[in-house]
N, CA, C and O atoms as CSV, one atom per row, in Angstrom:
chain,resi,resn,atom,element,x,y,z
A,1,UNK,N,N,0.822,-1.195,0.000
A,1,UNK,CA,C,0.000,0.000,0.000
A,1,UNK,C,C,0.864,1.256,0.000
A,1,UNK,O,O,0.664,1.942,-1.002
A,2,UNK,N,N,1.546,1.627,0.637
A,2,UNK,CA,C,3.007,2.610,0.877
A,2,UNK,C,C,3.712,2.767,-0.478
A,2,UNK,O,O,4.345,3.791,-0.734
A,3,UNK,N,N,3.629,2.003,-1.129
A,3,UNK,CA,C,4.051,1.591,-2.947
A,3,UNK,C,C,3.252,3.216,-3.652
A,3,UNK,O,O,3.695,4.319,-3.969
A,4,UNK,N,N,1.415,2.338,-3.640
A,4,UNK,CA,C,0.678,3.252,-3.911
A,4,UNK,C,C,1.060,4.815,-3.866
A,4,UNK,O,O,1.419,5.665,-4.681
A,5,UNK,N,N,0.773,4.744,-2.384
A,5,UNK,CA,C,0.991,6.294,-1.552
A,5,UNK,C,C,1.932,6.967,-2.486
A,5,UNK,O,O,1.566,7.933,-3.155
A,6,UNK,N,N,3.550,6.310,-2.570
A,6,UNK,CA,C,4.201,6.807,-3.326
A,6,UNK,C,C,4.560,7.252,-5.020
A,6,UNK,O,O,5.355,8.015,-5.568
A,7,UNK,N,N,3.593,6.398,-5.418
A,7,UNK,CA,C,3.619,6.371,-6.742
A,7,UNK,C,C,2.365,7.532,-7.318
A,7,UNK,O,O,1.978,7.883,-8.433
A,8,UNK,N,N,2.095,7.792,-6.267
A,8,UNK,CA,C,0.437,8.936,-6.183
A,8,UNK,C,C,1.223,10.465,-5.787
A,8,UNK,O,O,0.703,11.530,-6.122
A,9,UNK,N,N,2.276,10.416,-5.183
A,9,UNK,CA,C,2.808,11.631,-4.237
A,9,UNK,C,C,3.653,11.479,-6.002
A,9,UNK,O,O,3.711,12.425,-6.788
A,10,UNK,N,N,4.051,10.497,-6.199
A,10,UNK,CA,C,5.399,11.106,-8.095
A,10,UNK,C,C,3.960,11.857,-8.859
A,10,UNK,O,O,4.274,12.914,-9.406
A,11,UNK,N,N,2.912,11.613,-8.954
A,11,UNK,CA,C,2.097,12.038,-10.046
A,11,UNK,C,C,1.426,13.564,-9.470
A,11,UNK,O,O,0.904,14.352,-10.258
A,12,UNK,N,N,1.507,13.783,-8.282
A,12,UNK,CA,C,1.012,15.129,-7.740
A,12,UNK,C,C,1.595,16.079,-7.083
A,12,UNK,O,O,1.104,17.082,-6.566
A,13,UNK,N,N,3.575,15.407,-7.165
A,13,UNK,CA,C,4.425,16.701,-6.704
A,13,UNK,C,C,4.552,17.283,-7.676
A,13,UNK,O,O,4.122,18.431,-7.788
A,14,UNK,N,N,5.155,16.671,-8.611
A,14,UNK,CA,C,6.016,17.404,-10.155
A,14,UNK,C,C,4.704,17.999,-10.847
A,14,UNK,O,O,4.946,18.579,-11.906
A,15,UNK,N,N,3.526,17.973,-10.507
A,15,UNK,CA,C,2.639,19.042,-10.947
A,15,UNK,C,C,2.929,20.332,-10.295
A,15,UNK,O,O,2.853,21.360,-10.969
A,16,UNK,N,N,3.228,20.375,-9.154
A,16,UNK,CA,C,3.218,21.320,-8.179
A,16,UNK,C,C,3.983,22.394,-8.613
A,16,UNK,O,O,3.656,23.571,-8.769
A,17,UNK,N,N,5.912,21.379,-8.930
A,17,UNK,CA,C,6.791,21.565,-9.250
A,17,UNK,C,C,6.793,22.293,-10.123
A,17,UNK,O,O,7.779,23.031,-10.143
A,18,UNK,N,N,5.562,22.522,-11.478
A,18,UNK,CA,C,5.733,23.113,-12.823
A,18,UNK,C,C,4.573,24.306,-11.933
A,18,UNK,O,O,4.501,25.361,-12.563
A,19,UNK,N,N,3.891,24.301,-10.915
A,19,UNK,CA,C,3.366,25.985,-10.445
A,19,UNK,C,C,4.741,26.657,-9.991
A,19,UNK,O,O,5.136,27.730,-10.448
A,20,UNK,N,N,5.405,25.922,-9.065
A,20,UNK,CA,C,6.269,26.797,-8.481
A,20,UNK,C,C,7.472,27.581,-9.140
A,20,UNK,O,O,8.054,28.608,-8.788
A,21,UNK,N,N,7.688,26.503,-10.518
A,21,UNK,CA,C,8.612,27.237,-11.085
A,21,UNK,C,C,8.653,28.627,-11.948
A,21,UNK,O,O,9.497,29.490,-12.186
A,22,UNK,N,N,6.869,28.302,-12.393
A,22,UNK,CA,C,6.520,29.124,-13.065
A,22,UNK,C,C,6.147,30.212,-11.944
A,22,UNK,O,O,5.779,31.185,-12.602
A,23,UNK,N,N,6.068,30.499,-10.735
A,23,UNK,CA,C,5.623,31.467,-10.194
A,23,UNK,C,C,6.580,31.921,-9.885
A,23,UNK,O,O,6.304,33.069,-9.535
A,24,UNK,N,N,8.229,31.649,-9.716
A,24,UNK,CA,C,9.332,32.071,-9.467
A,24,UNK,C,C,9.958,32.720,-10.486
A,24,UNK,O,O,11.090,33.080,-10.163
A,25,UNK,N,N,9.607,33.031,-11.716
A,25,UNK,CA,C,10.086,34.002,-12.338
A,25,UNK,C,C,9.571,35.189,-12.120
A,25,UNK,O,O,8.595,35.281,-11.376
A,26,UNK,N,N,10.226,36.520,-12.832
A,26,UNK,CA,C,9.860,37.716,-12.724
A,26,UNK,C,C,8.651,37.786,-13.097
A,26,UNK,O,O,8.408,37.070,-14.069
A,27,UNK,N,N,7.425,38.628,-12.526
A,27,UNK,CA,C,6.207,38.792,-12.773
A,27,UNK,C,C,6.108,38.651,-13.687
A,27,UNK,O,O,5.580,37.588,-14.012
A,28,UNK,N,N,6.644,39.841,-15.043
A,28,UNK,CA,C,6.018,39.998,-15.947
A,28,UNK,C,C,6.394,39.009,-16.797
A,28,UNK,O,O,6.141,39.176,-17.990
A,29,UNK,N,N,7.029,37.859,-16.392
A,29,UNK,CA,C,7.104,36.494,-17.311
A,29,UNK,C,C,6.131,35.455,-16.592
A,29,UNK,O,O,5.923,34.458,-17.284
A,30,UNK,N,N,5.595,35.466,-15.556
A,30,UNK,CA,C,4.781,34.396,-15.098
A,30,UNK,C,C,3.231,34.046,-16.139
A,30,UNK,O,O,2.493,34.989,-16.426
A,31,UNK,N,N,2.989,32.977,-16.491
A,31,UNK,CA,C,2.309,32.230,-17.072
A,31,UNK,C,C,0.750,32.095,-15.765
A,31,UNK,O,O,0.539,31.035,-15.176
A,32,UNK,N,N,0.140,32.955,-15.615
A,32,UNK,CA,C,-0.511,33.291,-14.136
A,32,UNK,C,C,-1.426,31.761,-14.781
A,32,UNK,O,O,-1.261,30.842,-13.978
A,33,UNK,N,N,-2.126,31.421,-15.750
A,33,UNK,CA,C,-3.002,30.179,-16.171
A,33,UNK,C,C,-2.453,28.970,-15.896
A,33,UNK,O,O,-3.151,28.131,-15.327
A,34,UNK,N,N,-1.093,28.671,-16.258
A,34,UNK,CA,C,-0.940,27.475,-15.596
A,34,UNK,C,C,-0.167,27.574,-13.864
A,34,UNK,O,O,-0.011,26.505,-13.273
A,35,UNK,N,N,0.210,28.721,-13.259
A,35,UNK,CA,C,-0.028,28.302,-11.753
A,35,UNK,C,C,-1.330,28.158,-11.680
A,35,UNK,O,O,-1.485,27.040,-11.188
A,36,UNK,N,N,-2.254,28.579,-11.859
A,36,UNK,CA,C,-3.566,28.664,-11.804
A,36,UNK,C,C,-3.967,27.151,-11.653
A,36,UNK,O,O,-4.307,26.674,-10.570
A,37,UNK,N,N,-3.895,26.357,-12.952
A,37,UNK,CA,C,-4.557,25.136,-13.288
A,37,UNK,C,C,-3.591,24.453,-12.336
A,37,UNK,O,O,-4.018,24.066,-11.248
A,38,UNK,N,N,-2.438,24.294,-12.639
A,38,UNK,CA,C,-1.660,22.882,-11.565
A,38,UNK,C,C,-1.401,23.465,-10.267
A,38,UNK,O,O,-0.604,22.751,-9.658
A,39,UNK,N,N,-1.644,24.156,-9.813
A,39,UNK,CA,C,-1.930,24.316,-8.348
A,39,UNK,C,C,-3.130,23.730,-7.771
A,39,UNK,O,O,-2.963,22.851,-6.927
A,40,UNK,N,N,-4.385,24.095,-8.107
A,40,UNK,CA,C,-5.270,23.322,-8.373
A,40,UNK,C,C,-4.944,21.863,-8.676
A,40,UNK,O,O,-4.517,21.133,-7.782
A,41,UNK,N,N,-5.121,21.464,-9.810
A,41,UNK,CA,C,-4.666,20.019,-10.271
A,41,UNK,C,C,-3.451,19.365,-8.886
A,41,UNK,O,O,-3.598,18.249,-8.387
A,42,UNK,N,N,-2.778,19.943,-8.643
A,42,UNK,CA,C,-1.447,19.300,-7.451
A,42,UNK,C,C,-2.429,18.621,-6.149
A,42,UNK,O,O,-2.569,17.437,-5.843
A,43,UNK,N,N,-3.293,20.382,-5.267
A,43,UNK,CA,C,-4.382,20.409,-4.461
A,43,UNK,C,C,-5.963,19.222,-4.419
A,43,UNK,O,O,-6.577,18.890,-3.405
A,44,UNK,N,N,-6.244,18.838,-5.759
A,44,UNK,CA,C,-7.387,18.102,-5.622
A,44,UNK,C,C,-6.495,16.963,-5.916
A,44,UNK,O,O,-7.113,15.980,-5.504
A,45,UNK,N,N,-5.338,16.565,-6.425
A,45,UNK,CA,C,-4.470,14.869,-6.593
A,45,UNK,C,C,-4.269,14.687,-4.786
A,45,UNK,O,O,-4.732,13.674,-4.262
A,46,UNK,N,N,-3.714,15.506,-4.119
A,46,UNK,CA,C,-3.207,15.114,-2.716
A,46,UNK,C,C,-4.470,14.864,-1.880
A,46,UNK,O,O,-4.728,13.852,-1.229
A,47,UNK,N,N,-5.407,16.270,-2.056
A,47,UNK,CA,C,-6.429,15.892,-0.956
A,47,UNK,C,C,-6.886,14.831,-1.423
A,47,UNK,O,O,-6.756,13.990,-0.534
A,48,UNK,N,N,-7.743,13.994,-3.063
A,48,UNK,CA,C,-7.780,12.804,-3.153
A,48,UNK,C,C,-6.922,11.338,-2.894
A,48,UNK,O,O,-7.420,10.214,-2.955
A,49,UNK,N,N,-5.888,11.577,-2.673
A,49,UNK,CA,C,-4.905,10.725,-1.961
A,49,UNK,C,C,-5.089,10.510,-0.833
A,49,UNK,O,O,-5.218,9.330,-0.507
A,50,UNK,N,N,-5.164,11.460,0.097
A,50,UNK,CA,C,-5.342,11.807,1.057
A,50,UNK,C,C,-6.944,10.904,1.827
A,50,UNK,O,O,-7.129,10.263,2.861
A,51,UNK,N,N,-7.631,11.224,0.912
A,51,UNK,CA,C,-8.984,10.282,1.078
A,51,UNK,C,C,-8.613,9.111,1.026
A,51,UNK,O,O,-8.937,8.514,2.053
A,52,UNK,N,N,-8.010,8.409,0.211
A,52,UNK,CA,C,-8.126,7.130,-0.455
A,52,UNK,C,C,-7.432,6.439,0.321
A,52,UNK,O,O,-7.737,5.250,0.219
A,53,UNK,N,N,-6.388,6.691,1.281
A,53,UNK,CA,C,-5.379,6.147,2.472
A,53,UNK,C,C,-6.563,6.437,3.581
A,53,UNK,O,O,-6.086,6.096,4.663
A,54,UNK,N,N,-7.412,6.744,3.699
A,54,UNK,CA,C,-8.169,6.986,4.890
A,54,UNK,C,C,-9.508,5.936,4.390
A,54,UNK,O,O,-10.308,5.854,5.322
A,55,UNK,N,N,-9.896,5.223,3.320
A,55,UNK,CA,C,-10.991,4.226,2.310
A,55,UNK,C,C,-12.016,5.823,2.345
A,55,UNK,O,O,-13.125,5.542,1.890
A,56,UNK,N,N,-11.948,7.177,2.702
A,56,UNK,CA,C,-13.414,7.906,2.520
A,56,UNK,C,C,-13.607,8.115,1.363
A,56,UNK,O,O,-12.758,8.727,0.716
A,57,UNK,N,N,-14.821,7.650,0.758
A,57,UNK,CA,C,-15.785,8.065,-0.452
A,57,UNK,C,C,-15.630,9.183,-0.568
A,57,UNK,O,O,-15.718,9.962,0.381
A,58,UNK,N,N,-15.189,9.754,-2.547
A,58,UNK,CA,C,-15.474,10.967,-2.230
A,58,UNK,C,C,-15.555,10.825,-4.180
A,58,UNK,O,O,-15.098,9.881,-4.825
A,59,UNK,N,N,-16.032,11.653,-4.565
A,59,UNK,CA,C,-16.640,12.081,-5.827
A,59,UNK,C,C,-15.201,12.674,-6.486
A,59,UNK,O,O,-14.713,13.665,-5.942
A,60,UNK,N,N,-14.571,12.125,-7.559
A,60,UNK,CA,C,-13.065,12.424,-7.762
A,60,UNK,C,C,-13.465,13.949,-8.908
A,60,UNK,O,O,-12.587,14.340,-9.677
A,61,UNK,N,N,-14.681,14.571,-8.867
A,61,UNK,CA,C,-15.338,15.406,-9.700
A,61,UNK,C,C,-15.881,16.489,-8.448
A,61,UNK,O,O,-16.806,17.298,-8.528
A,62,UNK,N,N,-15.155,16.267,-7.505
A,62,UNK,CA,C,-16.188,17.429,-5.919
A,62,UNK,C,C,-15.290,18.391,-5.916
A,62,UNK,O,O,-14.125,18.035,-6.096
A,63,UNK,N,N,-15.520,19.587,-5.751
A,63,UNK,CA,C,-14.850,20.788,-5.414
A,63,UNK,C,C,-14.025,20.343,-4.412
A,63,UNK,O,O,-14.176,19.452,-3.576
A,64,UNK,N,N,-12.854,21.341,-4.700
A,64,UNK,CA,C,-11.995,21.513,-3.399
A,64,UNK,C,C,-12.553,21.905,-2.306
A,64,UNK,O,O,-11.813,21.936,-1.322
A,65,UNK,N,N,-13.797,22.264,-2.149
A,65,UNK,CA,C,-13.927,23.341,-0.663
A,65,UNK,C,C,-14.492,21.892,-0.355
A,65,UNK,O,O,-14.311,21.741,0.853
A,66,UNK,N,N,-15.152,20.635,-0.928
A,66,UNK,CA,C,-15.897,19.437,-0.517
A,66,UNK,C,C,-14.898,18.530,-0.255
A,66,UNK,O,O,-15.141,17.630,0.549
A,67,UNK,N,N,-13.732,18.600,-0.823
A,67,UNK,CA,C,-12.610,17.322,-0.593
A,67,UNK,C,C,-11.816,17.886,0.552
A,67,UNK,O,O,-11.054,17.139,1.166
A,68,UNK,N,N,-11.909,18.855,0.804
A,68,UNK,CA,C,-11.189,19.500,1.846
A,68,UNK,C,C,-12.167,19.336,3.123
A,68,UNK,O,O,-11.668,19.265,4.246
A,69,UNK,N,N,-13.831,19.267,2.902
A,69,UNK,CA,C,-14.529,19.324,4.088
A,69,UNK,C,C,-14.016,17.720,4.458
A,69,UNK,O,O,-13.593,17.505,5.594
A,70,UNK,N,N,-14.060,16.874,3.692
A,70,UNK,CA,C,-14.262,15.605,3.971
A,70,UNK,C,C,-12.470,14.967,4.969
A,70,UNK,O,O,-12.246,14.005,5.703
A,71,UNK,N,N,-11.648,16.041,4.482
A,71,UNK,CA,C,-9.991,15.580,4.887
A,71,UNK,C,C,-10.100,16.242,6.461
A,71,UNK,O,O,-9.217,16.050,7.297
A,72,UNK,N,N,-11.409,17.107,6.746
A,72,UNK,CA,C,-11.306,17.822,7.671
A,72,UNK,C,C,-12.012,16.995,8.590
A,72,UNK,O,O,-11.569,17.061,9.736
A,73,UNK,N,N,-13.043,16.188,8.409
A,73,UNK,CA,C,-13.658,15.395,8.499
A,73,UNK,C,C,-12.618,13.922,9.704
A,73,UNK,O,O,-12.628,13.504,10.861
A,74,UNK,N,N,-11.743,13.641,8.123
A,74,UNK,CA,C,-10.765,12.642,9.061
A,74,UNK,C,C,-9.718,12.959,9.811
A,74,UNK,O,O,-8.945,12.176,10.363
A,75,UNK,N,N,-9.703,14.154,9.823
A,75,UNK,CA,C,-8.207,14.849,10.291
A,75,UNK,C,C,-8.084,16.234,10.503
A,75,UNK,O,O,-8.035,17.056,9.587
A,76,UNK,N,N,-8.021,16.571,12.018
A,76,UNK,CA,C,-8.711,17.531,12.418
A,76,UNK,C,C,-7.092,18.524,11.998
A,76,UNK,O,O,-7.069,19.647,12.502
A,77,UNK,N,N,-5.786,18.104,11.098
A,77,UNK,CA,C,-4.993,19.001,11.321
A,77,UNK,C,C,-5.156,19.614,9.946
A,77,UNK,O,O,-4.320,20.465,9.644
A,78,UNK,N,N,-6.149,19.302,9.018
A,78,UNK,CA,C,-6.388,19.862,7.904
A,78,UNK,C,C,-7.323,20.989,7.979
A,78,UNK,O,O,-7.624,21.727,7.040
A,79,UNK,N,N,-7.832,21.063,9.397
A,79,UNK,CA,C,-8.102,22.533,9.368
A,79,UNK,C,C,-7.654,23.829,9.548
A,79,UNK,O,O,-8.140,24.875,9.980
A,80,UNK,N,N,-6.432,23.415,9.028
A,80,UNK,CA,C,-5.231,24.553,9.199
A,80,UNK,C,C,-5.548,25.095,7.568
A,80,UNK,O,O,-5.271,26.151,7.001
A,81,UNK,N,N,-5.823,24.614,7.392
A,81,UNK,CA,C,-6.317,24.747,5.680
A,81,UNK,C,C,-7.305,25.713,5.068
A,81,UNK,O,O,-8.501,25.423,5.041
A,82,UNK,N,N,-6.750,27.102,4.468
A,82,UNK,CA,C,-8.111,27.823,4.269
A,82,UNK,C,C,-8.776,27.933,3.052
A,82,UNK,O,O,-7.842,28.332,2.358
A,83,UNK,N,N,-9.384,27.887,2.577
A,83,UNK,CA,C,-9.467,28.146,0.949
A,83,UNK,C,C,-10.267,29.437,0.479
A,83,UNK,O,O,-10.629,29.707,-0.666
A,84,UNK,N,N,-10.471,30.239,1.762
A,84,UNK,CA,C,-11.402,31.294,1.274
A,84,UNK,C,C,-10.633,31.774,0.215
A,84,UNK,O,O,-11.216,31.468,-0.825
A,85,UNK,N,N,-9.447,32.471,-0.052
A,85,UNK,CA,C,-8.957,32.990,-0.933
A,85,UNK,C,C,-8.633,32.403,-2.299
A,85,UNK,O,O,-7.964,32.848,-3.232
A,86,UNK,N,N,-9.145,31.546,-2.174
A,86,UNK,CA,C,-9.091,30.524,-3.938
A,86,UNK,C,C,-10.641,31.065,-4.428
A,86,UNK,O,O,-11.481,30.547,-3.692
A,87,UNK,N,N,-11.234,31.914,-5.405
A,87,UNK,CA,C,-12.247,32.504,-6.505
A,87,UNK,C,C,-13.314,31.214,-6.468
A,87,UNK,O,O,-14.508,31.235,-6.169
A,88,UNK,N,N,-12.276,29.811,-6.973
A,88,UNK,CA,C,-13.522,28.967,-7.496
A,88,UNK,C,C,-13.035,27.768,-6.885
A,88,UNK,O,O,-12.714,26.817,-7.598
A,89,UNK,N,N,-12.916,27.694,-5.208
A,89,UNK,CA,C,-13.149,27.040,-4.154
A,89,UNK,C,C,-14.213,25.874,-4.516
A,89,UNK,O,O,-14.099,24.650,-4.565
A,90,UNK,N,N,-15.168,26.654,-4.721
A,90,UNK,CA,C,-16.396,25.558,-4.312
A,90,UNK,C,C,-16.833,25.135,-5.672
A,90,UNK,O,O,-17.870,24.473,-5.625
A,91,UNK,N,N,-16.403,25.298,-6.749
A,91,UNK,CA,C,-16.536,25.051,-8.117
A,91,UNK,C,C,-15.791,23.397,-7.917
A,91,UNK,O,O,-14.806,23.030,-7.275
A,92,UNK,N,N,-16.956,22.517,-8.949
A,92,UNK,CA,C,-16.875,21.342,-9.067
A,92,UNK,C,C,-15.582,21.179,-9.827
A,92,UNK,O,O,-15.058,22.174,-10.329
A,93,UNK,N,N,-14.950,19.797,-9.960
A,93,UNK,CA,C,-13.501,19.767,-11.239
A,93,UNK,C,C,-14.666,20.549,-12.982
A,93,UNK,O,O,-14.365,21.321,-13.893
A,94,UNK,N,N,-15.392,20.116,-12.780
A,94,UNK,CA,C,-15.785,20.729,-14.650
A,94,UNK,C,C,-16.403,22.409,-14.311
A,94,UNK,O,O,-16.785,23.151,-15.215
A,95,UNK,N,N,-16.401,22.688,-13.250
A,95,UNK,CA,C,-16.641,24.064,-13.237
A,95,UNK,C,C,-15.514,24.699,-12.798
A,95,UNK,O,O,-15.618,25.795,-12.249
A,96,UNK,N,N,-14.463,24.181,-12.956
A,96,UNK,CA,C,-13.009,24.922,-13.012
A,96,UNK,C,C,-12.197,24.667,-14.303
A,96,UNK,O,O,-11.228,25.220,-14.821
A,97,UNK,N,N,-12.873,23.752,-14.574
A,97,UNK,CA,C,-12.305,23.709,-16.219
A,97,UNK,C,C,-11.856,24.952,-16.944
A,97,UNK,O,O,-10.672,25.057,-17.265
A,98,UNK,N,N,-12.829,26.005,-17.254
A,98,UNK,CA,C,-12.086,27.128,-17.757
A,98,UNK,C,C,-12.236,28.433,-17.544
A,98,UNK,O,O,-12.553,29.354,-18.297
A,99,UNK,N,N,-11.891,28.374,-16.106
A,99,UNK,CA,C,-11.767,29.181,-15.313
A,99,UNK,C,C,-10.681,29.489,-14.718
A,99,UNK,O,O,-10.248,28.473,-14.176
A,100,UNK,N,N,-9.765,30.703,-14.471
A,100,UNK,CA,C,-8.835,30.706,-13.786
A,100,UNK,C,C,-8.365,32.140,-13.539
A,100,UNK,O,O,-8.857,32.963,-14.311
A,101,UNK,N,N,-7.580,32.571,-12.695
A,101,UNK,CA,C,-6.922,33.441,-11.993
A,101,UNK,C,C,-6.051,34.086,-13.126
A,101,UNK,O,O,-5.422,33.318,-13.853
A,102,UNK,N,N,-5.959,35.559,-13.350
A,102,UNK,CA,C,-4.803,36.310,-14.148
A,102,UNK,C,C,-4.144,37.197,-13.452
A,102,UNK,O,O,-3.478,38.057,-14.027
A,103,UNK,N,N,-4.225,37.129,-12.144
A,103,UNK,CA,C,-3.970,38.429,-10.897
A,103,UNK,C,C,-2.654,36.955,-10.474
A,103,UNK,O,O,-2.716,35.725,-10.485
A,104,UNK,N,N,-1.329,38.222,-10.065
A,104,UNK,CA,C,-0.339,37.810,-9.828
A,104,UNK,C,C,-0.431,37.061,-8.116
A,104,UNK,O,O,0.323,36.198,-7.666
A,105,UNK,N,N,-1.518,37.678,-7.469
A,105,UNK,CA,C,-1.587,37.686,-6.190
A,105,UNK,C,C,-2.829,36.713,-6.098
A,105,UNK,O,O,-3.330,36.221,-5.087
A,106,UNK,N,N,-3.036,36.630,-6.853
A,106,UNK,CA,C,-4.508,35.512,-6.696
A,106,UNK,C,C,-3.881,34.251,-6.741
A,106,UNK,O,O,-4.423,33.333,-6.126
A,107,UNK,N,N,-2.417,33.955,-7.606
A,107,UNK,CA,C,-2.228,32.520,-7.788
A,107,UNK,C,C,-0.725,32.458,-6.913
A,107,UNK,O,O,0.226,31.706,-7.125
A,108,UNK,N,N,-0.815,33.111,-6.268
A,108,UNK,CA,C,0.474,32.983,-4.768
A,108,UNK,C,C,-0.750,32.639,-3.843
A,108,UNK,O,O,-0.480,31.631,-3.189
A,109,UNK,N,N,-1.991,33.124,-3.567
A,109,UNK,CA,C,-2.454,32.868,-2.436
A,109,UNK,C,C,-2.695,31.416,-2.579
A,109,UNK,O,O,-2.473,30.675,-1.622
A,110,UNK,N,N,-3.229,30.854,-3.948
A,110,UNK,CA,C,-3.325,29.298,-4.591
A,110,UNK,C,C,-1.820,28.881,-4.147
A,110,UNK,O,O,-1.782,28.255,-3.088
A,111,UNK,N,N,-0.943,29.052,-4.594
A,111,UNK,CA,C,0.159,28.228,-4.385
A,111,UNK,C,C,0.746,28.445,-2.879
A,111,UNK,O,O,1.465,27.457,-2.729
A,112,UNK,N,N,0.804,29.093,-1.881
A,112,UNK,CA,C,0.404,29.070,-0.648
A,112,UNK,C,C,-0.324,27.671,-0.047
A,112,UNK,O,O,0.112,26.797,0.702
A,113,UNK,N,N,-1.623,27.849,-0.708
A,113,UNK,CA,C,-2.346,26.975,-0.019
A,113,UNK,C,C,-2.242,25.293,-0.122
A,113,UNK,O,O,-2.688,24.453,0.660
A,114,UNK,N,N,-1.431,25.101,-1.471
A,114,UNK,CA,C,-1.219,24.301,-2.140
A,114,UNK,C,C,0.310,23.577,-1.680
A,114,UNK,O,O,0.680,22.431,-1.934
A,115,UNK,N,N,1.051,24.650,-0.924
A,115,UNK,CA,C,2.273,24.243,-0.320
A,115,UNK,C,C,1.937,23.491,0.888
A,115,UNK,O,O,2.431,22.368,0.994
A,116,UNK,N,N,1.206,23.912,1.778
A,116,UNK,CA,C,0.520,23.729,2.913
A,116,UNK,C,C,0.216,22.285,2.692
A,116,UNK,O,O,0.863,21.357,3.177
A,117,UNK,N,N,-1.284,22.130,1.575
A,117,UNK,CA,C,-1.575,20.453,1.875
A,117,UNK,C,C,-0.168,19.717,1.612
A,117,UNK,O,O,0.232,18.999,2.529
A,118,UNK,N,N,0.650,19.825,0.418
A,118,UNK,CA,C,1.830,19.405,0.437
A,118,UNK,C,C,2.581,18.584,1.623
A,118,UNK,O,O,2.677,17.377,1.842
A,119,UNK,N,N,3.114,19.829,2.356
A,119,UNK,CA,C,3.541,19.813,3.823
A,119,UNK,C,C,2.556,18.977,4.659
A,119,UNK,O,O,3.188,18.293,5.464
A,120,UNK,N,N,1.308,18.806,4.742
A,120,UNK,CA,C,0.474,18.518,5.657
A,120,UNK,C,C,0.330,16.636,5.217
A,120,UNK,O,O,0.358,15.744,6.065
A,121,UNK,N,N,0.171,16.403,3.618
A,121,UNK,CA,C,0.539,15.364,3.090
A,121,UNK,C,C,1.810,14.452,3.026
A,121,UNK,O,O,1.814,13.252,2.750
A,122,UNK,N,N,2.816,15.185,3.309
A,122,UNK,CA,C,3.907,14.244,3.576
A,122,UNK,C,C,3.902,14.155,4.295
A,122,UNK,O,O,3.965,12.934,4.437
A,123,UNK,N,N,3.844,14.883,5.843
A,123,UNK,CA,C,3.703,14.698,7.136
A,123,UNK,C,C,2.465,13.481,7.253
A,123,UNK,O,O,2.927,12.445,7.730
A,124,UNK,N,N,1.761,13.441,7.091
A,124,UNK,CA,C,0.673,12.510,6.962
A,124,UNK,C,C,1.322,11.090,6.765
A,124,UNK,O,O,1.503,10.330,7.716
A,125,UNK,N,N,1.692,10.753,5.343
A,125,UNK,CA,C,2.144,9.975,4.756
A,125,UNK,C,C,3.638,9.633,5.053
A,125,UNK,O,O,4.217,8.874,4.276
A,126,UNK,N,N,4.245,10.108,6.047
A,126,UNK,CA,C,5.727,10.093,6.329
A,126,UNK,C,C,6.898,10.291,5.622
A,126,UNK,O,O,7.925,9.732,6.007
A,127,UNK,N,N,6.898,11.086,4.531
A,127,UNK,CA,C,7.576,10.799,3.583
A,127,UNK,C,C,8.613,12.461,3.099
A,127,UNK,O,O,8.029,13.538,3.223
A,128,UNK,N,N,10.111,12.437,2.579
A,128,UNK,CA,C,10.638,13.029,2.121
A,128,UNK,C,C,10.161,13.776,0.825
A,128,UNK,O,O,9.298,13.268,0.109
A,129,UNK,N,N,10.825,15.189,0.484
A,129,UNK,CA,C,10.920,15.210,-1.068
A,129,UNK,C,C,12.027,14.109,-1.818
A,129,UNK,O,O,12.034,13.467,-2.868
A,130,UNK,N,N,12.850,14.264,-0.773
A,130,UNK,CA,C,13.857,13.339,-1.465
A,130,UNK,C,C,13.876,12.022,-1.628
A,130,UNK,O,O,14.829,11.474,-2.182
A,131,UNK,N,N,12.687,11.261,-1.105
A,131,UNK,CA,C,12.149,9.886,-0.838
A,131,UNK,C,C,11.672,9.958,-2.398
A,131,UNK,O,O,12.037,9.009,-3.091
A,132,UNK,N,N,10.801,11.106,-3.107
A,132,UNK,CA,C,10.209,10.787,-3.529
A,132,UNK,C,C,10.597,11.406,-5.335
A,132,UNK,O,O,9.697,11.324,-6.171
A,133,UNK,N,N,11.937,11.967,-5.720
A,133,UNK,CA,C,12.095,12.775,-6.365
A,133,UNK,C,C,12.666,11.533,-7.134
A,133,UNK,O,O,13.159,11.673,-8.253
């Protein structure tokens, strides 16, 4: 099972990996659409991971503000977790489809939040970046 875990944490860091890099250039080169999308995309792979090591049912199509109620649900340290500042929080996966953030500060507060489950997910799962790179 720990196999799994890990082979789930390779498919939802190096998403992460392509927000952060892109948010680390100079503003006026940042690509604000894709931090946008794989911050997101990184955020709903972990919190669904996150479910699936715990067996909770959850709709792999539920908003983040619903996969997040449910992680809060099993694990009271995921309420360290805020999402007010994510626009389309409560937007289902197809109602974020094509939608996204063009404000430089809208997709730091996303990748913020997105560092966090990160952190909160390896801690969870016991595991290194370097375990897993």
């Amino acid at each position: 099972t720990t196999e799994i875990y890990t082979l789930s944490l390779h498919d939802a860091l190096p998403i992460l990996k392509i927000a952060e890099d892109e948010i680390n250039r100079p503003n006026e080169d940042v690509v604000t659409l894709s931090v946008c999308l794989t911050a997101r995309q990184s955020m709903r792979a972990m919190m669904r991971l996150f479910l699936l090591t715990k067996s909770i049912h959850h709709d792999e199509s539920e908003s983040l503000y619903n996969l997040l109620s449910h992680c809060k649900k099993a694990d009271k340290q995921f309420e360290s977790i805020e999402l007010s500042k994510m626009v389309c929080n409560k937007l289902d996966a197809a109602g974020c489809e094509n939608k996204y953030c063009l404000a430089i500060p809208n997709v730091n507060d996303c990748m913020e939040i997105a560092n966090k489950i990160k952190l909160l997910m390896m801690n969870k799962l016991q595991f290194t970046e370097s375990e897993i790179e």
